[in-house]
C-alpha positions in Angstrom: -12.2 21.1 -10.9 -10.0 18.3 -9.6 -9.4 14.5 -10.7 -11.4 13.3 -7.7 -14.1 15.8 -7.4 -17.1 14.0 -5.5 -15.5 11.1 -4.5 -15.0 9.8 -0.8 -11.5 8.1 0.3 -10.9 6.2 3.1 -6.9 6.4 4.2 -5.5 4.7 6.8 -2.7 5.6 8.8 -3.2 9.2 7.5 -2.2 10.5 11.0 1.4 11.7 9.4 3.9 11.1 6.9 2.7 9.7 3.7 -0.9 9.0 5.0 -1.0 13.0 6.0 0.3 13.6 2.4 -1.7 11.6 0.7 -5.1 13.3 2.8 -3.9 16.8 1.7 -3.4 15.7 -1.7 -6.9 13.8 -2.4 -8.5 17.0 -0.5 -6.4 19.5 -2.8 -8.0 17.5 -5.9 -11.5 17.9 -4.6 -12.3 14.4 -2.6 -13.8 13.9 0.9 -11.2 12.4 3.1 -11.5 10.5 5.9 -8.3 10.4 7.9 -8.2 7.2 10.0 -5.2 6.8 12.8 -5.5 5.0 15.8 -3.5 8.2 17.2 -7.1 10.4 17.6 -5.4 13.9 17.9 -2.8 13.0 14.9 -6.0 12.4 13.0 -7.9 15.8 14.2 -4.9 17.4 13.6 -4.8 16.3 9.8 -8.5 16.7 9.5 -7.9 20.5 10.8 -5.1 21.2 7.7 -7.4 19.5 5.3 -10.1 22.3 6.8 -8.1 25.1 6.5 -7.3 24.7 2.8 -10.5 24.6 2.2 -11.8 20.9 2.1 -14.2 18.3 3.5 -12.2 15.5 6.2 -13.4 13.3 8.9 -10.9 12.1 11.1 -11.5 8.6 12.7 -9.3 6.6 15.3 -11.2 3.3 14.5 -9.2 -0.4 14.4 -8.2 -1.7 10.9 -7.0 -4.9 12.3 -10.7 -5.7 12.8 -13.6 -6.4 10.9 -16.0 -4.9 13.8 -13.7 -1.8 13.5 -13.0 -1.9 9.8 -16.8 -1.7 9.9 -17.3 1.3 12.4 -15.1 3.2 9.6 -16.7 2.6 7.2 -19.9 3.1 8.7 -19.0 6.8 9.7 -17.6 7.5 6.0 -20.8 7.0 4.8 -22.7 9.0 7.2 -20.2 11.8 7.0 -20.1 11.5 2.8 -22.8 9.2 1.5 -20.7 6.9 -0.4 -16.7 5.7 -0.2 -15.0 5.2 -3.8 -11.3 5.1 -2.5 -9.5 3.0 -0.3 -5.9 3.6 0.7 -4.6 1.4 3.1 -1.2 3.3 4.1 -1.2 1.9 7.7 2.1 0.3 9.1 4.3 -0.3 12.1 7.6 -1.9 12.3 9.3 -4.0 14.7 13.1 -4.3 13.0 15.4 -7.0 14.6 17.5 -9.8 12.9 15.8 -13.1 12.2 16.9 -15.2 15.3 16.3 -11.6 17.6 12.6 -11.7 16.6 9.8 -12.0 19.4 6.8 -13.6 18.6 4.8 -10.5 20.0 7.3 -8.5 16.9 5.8 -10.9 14.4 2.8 -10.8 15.3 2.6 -7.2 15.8 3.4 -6.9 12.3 1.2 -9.0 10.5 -1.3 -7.8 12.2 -1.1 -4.2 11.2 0.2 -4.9 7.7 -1.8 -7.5 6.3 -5.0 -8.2 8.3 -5.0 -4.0 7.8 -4.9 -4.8 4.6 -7.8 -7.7 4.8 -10.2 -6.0 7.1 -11.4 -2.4 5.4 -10.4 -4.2 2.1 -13.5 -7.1 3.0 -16.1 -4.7 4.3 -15.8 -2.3 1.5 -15.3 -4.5 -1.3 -18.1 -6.4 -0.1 -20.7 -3.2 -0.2 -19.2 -2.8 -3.2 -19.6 -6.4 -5.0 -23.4 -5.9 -3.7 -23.8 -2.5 -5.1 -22.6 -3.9 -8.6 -24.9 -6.6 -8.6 -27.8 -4.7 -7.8 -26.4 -2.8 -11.5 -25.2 0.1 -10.2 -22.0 1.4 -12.0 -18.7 1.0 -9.8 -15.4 2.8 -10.3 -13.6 1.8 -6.8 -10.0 1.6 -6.3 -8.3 -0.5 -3.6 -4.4 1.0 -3.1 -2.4 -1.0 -1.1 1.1 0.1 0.1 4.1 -2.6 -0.4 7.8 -1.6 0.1 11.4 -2.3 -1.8 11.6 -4.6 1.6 8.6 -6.3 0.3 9.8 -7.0 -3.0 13.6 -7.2 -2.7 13.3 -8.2 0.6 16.0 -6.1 3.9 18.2 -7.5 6.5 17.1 -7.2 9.8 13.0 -6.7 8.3 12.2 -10.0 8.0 8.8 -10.0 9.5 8.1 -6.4 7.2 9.6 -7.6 4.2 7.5 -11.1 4.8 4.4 -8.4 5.1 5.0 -6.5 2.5 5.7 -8.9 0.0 2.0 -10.9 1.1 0.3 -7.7 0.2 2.3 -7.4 -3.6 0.5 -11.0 -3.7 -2.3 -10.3 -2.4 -2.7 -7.3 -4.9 -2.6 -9.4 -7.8 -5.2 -12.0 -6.4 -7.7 -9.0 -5.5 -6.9 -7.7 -9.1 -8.2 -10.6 -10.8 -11.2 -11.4 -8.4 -12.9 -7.8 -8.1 -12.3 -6.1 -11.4 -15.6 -7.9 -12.6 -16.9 -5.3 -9.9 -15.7 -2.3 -11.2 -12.8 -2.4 -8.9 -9.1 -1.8 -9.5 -6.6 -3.1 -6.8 -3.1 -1.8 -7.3 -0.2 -1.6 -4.9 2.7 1.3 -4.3 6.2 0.7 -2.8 6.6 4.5 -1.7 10.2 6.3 -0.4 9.9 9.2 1.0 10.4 10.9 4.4 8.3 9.8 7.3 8.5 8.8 11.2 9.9 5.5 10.1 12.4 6.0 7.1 13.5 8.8 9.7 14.3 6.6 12.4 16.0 4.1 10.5 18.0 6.4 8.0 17.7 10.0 9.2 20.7 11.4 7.3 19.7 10.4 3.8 16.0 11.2 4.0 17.2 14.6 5.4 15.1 17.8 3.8 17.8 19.7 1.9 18.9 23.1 2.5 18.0 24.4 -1.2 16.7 22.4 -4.1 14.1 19.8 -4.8 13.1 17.6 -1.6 13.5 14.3 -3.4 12.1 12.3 -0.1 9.5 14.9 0.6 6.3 12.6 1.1 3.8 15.2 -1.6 5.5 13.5 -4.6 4.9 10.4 -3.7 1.0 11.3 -3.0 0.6 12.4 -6.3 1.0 9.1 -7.6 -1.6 7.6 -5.3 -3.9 10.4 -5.8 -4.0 9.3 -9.3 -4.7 6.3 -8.5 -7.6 6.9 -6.5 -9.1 8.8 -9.4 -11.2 8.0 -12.7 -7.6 8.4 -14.9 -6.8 5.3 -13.7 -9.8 3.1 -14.2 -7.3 1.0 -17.2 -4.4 -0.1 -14.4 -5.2 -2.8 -11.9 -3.0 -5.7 -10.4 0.1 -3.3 -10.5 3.4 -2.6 -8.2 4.3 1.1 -8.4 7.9 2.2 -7.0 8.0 5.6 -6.3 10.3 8.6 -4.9 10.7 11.8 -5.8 10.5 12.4 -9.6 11.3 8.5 -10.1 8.3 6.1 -11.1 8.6 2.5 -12.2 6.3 -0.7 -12.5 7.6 -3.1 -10.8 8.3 -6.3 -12.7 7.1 -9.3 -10.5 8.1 -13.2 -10.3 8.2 -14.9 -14.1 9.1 -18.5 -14.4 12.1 -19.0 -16.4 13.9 -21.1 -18.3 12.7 -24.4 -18.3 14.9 -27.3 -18.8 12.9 -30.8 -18.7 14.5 -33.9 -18.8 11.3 -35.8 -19.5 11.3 -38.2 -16.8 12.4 -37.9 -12.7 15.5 -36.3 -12.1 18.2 -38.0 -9.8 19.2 -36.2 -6.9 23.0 -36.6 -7.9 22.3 -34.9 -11.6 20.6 -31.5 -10.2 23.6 -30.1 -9.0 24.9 -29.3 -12.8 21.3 -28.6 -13.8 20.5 -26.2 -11.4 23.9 -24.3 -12.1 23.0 -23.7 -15.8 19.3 -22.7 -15.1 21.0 -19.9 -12.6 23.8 -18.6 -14.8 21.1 -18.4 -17.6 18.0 -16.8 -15.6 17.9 -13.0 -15.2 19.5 -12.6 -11.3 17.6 -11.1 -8.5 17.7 -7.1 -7.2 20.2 -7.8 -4.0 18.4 -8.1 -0.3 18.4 -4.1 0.8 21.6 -4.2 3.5 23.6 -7.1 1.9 
């Protein structure tokens, strides 16, 4: 018996590195996995492992970044597997430049991907689902969306990623709120591990060792989501997960601090001193990854 036995996940991006992971991992605990990359024979080619050792996959090449493709998806996950319960949306692309070196084609590229990737399945299957708990039947969805230290911290010369990534650690909490009245949980994961892009950005330190544990091996951070996706986690929702390796933190979001009010408007001329004591007495930021 596995911790998703019976249920149907939907991964995107599941064509290699963490998404592959992630497939052979949900599979492994007993779920139906439908492997969606817009690369069709990566996809086949994941389905095919996920075969072999013995469980049920579907691969798909359909668009996330629509709601007519989000649709098609989700229309053969249900043919394939009668029902989804899991959505992973693991999808992403990057386009890394500095700031002023940015093309609007590399922004756009981005945000498209990232978050209306993150909108489109997120809108057609929480929308079956809303319906489905209306009508009284008993929900226990999950909604995992993948942010990044960029996202949170924010990295030099990511801009238009860390801009993405920290719109879906917002957009995490609002979907918390709104769909848990559903039966749905919505919780986000800023994952380090190995993969065609943490390769081609830093290949020496995500480098599998010679001998010992693999800390950036993309399997331990799949365990974490495959938790997620299951029934153990039915009590967590609107949460940031940093993971990699054997390391796994909550990620502690915005707070407003200190508040020092003078009671009426404030002069330009007077902030200056007032501002300086709110900083030196406010818990400082994690530095920008790369300054």
């Amino acid at each position: 018996m596995g911790i998703c036995d019976g249920r149907t996940v939907i991964i995107t991006g599941a064509g290699g590195g963490l998404g592959r992971a992630y497939a052979l991992a949900f599979a492994a605990e007993g779920a139906n996995v439908v492997i969606n990359d817009i690369r069709a024979e990566a996809a086949q080619a994941v389905a095919a492992e996920v075969t072999a050792a013995g469980g049920r996959s579907l691969a798909n090449s359909g668009d996330i970044t629509t709601l007519e493709g989000a649709q098609g998806i989700v229309t053969a996950a249900l043919a394939a597997f009668g029902e989804v319960h899991v959505l992973v949306n693991n999808a992403g692309v990057l386009r890394d430049r500095m700031f002023l070196s940015l093309s609007e084609d590399d922004w756009d590229t981005v945000m498209r991907v990232h978050l209306k990737g993150h909108f489109c399945l997120a809108s057609v299957l929480g929308k079956r689902w809303r319906d489905a708990s209306k009508a009284g039947k008993p929900l226990d969805a999950r909604i995992i969306n993948t942010s990044s230290g960029a996202g949170l911290q924010g990295s030099v010369a990511q801009s238009n990623y860390s801009a993405a990534k920290g719109g879906i650690a917002a957009l995490t909490l609002v979907q918390a709120v709104e769909l848990k009245r559903y039966g749905i949980t919505v919780n986000s994961l800023a994952p380090a591990a190995r993969t065609a892009m943490t390769e081609g950005a830093m290949p020496d330190m995500v480098k599998k060792p010679a001998a010992g544990f693999d800390v950036w091996d993309p399997m331990n951070v799949a365990s974490v989501v495959v938790w997620l996706g299951s029934p153990l986690s039915a009590h967590v929702t609107g949460q940031c997960f940093e993971a990699k390796g054997g390391e796994l933190s909550v990620a502690e979001g915005w707070h407003t601090g200190r508040i020092t009010d003078k009671g009426a408007r404030w002069q330009p001329a007077e902030l200056t001193a007032v501002v300086d004591k709110l900083l030196a007495e406010g818990r400082p930021a994690q530095k920008v990854y790369g300054s």
